[in-house]
C-alpha positions in Angstrom: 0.0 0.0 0.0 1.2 3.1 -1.0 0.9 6.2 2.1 -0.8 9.1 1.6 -0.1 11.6 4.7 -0.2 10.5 8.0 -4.2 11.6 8.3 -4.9 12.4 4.6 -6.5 15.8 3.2 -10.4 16.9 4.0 -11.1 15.8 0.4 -9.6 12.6 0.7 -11.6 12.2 4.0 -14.5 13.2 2.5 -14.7 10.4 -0.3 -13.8 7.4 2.3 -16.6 8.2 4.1 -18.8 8.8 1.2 -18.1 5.2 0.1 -18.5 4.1 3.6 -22.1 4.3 3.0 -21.9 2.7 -0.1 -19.7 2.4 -3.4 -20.6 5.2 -5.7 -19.2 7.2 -8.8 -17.8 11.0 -8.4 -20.9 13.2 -9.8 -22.5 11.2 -6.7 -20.0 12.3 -4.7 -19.8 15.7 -5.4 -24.0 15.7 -5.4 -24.3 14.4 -1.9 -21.7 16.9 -0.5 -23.4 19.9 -2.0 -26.7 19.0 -0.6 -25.6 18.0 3.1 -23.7 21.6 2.7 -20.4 20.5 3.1 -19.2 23.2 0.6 -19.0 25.4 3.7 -15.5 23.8 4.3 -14.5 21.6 0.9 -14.6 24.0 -2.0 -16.6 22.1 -4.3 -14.7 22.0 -7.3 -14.3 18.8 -10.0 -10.6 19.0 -10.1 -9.8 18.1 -6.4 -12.6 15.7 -5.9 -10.9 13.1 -9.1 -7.4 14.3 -7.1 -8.2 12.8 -4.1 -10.3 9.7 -5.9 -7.0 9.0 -7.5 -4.6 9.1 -4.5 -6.8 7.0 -2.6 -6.5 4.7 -5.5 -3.2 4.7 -5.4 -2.8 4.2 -1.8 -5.5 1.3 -2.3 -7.3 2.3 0.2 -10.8 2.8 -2.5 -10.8 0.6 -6.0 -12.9 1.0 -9.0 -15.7 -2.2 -8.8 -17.5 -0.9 -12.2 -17.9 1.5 -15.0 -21.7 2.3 -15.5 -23.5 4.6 -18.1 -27.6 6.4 -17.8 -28.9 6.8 -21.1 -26.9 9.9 -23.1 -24.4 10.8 -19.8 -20.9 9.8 -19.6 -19.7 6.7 -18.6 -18.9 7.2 -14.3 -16.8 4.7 -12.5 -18.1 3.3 -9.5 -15.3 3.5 -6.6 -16.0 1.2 -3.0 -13.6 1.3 0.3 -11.2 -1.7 0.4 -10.6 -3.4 3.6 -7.7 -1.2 4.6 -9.6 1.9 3.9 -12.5 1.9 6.7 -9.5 1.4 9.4 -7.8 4.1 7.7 -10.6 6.9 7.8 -10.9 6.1 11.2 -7.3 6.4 11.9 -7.2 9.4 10.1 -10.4 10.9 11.8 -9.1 10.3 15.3 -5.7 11.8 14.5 -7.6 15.2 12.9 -10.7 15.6 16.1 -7.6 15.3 18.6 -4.9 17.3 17.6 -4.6 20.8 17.3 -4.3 22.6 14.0 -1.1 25.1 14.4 -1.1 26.3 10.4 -1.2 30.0 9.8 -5.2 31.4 8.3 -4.7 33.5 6.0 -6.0 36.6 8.0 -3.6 35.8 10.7 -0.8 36.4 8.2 -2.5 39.6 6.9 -2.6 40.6 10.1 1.5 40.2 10.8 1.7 43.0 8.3 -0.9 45.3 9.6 1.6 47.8 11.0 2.0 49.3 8.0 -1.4 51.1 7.9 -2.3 53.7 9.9 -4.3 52.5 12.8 -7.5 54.5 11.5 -7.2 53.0 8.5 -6.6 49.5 10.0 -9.9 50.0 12.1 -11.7 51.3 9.1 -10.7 47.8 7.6 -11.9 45.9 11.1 -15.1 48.0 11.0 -15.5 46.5 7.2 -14.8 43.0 8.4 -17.2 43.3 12.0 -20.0 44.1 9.3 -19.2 41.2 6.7 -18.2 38.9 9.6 -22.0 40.0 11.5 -23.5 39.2 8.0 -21.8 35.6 7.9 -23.2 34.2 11.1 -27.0 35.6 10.6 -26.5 33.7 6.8 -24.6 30.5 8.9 -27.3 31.2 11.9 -30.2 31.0 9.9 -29.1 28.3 7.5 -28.3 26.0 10.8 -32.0 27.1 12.4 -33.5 25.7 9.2 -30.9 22.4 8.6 -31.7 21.5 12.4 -35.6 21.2 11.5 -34.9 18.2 9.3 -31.2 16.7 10.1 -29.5 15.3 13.7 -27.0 17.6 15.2 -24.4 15.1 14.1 -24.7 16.4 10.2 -24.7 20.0 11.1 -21.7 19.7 14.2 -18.9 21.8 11.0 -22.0 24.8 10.5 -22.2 24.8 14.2 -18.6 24.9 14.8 -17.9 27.4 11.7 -20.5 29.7 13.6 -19.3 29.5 16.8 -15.9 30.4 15.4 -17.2 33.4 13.2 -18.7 34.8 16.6 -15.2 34.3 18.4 -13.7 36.5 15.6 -16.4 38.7 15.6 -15.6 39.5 19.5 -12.4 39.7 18.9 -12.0 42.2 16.0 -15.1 44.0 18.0 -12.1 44.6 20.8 -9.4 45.6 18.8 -11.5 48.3 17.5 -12.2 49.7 20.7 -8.8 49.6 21.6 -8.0 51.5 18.2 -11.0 53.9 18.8 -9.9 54.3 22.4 -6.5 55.4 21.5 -5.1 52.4 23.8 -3.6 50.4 21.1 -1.7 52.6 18.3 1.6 52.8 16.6 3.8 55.2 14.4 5.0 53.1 11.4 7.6 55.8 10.4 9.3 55.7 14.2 9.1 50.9 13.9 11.2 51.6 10.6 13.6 54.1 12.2 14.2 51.2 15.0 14.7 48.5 12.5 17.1 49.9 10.3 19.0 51.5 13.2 19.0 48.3 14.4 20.0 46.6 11.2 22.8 48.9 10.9 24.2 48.2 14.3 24.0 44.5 13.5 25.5 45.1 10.0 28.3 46.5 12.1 28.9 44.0 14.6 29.4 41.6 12.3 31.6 43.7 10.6 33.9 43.9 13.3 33.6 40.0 14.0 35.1 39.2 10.7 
């Protein structure tokens, strides 16, 4: 058996359990996710769904059983779990519930750089992103108030955790800004790039005299 990564991508995740329920083709696939809503954290696109069909191929942990046609449509191959892939979703689940993600989001790495706006135009940004962030969770609210009306809790626990971390944000950004409005938390870029460079320079120099 060939390894994939020690717990395997959400995609490749997401098409183990999918043929956990039964063996199916891809347009299948990608049907069932879009109506249980999963596109909320898989973007839904053709490309990385056959991506991750054919790694888990590889690894042998799904296998093509047959290749079916209806009427005019293309010809879809029917993929089912081998025996070492049910052991291996689990694996790979219980490795991704327990341990802690530490990659960078993306706006934690925008926000490394937001020094170099002034800090009303930074909270001018926030203020745009409290709004849009505010508009997220009544969408993520609502669409969760009317998914719980017809599915268990246990097919809605990503929404529910996606909003409850859209509100964490939301309370967060909500304090910087009042520290920013509040005057409490402010900086002068041009005085942080006096102190680096002088700093720089006396490094430059150090070293200079080391050599």
């Amino acid at each position: 058996m060939r390894a994939i990564t020690e717990r395997g991508s959400l995609w490749e995740l997401a098409v183990l359990a999918l043929v956990r329920e039964e063996p199916m083709h891809p347009y299948l696939m990608q049907r069932l996710l879009r109506d249980r809503h999963k596109d909320a954290v898989l973007d839904l696109k053709r490309g990385s769904l056959y991506h991750a069909i054919n790694r888990l191929v590889r690894a042998q942990l799904i296998e093509p059983v047959a290749v079916g046609r209806e009427g005019r449509r293309p010809e879809r191959t029917v993929y089912r779990l081998t025996e070492a892939g049910e052991p291996e979703l689990v694996n790979w689940l219980r490795q991704r519930t327990a341990t802690v993600q530490r990659g960078p989001s993306e706006f934690m790495g925008t926000l490394s750089f937001l020094v170099h706006l002034p800090p009303a135009e930074a909270a001018a940004q926030l203020e745009a992103r409290a709004q849009r962030l505010q508009q997220q969770i009544d969408r993520t609210a609502a669409s969760l108030a009317h998914s719980g009306s017809w599915l268990d809790r246990i097919h809605l626990i990503e929404s529910e955790y996606a909003l409850a971390m859209l509100k964490a944000e939301l309370s967060w950004v909500r304090e910087v800004l009042h520290d920013l409005h509040s005057d409490r938390f402010k900086w002068d870029l041009r005085k942080i790039l006096k102190e680096v460079r002088a700093a720089r320079r006396k490094e430059s120099a150090r070293k200079e005299k080391s050599v």
